[in-house]
C-alpha positions as CSV (number, residue, x, y, z in Angstrom):
1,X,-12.8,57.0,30.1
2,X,-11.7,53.5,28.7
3,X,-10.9,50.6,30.9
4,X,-6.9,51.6,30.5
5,X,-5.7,55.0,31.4
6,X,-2.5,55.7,29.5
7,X,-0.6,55.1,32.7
8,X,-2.2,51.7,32.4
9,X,-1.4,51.2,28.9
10,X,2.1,51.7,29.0
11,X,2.4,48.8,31.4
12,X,1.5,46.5,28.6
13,X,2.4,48.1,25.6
14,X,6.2,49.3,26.7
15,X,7.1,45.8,27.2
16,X,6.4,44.8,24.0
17,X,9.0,47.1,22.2
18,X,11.7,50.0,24.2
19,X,11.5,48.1,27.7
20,X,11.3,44.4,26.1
21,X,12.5,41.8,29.1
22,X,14.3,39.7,26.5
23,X,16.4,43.0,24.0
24,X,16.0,45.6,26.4
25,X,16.6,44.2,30.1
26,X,18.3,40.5,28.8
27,X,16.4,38.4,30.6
28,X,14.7,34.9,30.2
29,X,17.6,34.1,27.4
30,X,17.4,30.4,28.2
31,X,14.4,29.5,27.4
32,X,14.5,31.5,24.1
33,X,17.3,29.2,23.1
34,X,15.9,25.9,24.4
35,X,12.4,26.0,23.2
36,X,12.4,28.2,20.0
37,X,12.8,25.4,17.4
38,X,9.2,24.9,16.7
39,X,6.8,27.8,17.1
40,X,4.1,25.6,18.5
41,X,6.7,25.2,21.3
42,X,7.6,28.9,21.2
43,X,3.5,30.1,21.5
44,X,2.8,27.5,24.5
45,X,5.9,28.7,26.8
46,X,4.7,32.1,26.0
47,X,1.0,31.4,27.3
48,X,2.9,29.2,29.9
49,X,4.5,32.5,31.1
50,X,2.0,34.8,30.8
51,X,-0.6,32.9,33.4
52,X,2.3,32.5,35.6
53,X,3.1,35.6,36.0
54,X,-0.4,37.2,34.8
55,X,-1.6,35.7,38.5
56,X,1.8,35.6,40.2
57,X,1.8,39.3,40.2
58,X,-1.6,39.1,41.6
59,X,-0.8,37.4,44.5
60,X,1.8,38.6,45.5
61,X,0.5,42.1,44.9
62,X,-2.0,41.0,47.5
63,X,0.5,39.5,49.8
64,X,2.8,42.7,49.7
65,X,1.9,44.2,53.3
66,X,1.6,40.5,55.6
67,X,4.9,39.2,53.8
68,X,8.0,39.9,56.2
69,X,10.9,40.9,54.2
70,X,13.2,38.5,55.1
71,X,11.1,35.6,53.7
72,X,10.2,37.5,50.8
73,X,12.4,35.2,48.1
74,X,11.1,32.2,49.7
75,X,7.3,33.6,49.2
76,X,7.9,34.4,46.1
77,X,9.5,30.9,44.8
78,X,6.6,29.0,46.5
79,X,4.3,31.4,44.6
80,X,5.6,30.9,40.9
81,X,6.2,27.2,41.8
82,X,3.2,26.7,42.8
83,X,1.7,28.0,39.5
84,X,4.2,26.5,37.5
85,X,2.9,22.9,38.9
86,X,-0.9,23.9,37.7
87,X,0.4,25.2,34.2
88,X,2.5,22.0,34.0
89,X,-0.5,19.4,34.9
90,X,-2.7,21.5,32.6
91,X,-0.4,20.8,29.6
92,X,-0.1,17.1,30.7
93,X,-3.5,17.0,30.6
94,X,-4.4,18.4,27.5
95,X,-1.7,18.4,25.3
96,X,0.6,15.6,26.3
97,X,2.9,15.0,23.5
98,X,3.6,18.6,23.6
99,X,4.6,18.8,27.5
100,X,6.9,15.8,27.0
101,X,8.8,18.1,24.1
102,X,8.6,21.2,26.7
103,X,9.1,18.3,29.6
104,X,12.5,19.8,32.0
105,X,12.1,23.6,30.4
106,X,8.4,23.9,31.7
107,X,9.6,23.6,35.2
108,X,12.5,26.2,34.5
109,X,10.0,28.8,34.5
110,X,10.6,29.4,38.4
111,X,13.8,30.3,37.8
112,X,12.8,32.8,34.9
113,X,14.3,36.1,36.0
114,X,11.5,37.7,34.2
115,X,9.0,36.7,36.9
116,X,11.5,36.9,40.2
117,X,12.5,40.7,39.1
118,X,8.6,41.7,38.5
119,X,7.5,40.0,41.7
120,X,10.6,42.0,43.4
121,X,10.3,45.4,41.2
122,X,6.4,46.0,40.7
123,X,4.0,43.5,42.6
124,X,5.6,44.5,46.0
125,X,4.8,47.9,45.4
126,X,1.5,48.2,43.5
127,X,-2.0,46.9,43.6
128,X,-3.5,44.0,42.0
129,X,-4.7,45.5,38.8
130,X,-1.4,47.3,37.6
131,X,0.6,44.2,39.0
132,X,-1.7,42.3,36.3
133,X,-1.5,44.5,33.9
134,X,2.6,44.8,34.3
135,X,2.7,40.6,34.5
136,X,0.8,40.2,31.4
137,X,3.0,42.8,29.6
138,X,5.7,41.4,30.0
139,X,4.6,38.1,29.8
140,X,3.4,39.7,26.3
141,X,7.2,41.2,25.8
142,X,8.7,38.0,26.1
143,X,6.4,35.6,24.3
144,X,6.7,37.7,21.5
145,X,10.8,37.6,21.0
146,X,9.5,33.8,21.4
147,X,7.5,33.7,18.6
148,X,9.3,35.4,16.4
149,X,12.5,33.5,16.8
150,X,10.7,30.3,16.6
151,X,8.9,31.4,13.4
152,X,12.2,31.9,11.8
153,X,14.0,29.1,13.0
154,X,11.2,26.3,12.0
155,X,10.3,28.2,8.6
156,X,14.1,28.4,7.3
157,X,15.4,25.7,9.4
158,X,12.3,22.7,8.6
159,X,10.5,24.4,6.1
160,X,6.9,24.3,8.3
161,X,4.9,26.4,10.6
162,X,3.1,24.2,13.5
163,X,4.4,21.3,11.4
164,X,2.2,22.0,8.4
165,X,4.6,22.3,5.4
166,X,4.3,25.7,4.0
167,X,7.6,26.0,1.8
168,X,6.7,22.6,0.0
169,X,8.3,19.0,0.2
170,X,11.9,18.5,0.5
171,X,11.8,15.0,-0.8
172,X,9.3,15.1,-3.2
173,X,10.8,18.6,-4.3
174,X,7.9,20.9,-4.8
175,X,7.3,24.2,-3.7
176,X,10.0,26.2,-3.1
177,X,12.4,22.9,-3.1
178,X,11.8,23.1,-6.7
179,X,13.6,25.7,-7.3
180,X,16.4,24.0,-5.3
181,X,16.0,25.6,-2.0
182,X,17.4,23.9,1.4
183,X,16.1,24.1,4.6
184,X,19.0,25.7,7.0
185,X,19.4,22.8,9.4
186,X,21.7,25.1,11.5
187,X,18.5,27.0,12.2
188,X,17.5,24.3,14.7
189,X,20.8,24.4,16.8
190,X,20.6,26.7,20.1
191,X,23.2,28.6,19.1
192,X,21.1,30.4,15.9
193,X,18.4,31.7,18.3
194,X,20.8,33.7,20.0
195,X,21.9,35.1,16.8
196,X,18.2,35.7,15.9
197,X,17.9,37.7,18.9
198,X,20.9,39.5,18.0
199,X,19.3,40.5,14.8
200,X,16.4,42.0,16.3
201,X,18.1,43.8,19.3
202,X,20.3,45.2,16.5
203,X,17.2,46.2,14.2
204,X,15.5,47.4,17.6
205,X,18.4,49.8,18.0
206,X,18.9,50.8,14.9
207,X,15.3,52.3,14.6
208,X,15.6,53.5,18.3
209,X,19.2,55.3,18.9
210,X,18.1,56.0,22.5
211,X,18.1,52.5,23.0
212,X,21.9,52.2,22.1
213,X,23.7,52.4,25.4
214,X,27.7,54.5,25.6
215,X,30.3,52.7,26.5
């Protein structure tokens, strides 16, 4: 028997595509807006959020039976805010310049509804090891919308992937800039990562009809 049964496997892989927490359950929008600009940005929130809630799922999972339920929000804030504080001194620490760009939207991760509603929905009610395994597939689910919307926002909209000019020089005008391409500077404003998103929930359902809800 592998490490994963396929029980186990569906909590990571399910997230990553029919039960996505950004095109599937619309949540953690925000930050898909805010940071997706540069996919070095987009990659580090995703790792960001995936040690948050990788562990926060943990502990509570391990919490579940001393924490009375009327405290149980409260708990759970302290938790993730907690873990939010490490993840945000870790980035200071080793990649400064980057945590200034991220600077306000690092701390929003508390109030990610991502991390509250698997805290609430599955840590509370399973063990340590499938409360991992559901935090980092989610985690997983998310950061990958991330990615993808920041890799098509800085390609079209700067030209570059982790700043490294892949498309050519817009002012010397090689590459593609030759051939009188333009970078899409609307690429950059919020608004266009919503409408990237849009674009994959709408290829998402239009290669999964079950996934199309009736009015």
């Amino acid at each position: 028997m592998g490490l994963l049964s396929k029980k186990d496997s569906k909590l990571i892989l399910d997230p990553l595509a029919d039960d996505n927490p950004i095109t599937i359950q619309v949540l953690g929008i925000c930050s898909a807006l805010a940071i997706t600009a540069q996919l070095k940005a987009s990659l580090v929130m995703a790792l960001s959020v995936m040690a948050v809630l990788g562990i926060g799922n943990v502990v509570i999972s391990l919490m579940r039976n001393i924490i009375p339920s009327k405290i149980r929000i409260i708990v759970q804030l302290i938790v993730v805010a907690a873990l939010v504080i490490i993840v945000d001194q870790v980035l200071k620490a080793f990649a400064y310049e980057l945590s200034k760009e991220l600077s306000v939207f690092i701390g929003l991760i508390i109030t990610n509804c991502i991390i509250m509603g698997r805290f609430e929905a599955f840590a509370l009610g399973n063990g340590p090891w499938r409360s991992f395994l559901d935090g980092i597939g989610n985690a997983a689910g998310y950061g990958l919308i991330l990615i993808i919307v920041g890799f098509f926002r800085e390609l079209l909209g700067s030209g570059t992937l982790f700043g490294i000019k892949v498309l050519g020089d817009p002012i010397e005008k090689t590459g593609l800039y030759a051939l009188g391409y333009e970078n899409n500077g609307f690429m950059l404003l919020p608004p266009m990562a919503l409408i990237v998103v849009g674009i994959i929930i709408w290829v998402q359902r239009s290669r999964n009809k079950a996934l199309i809800e009736e009015n």
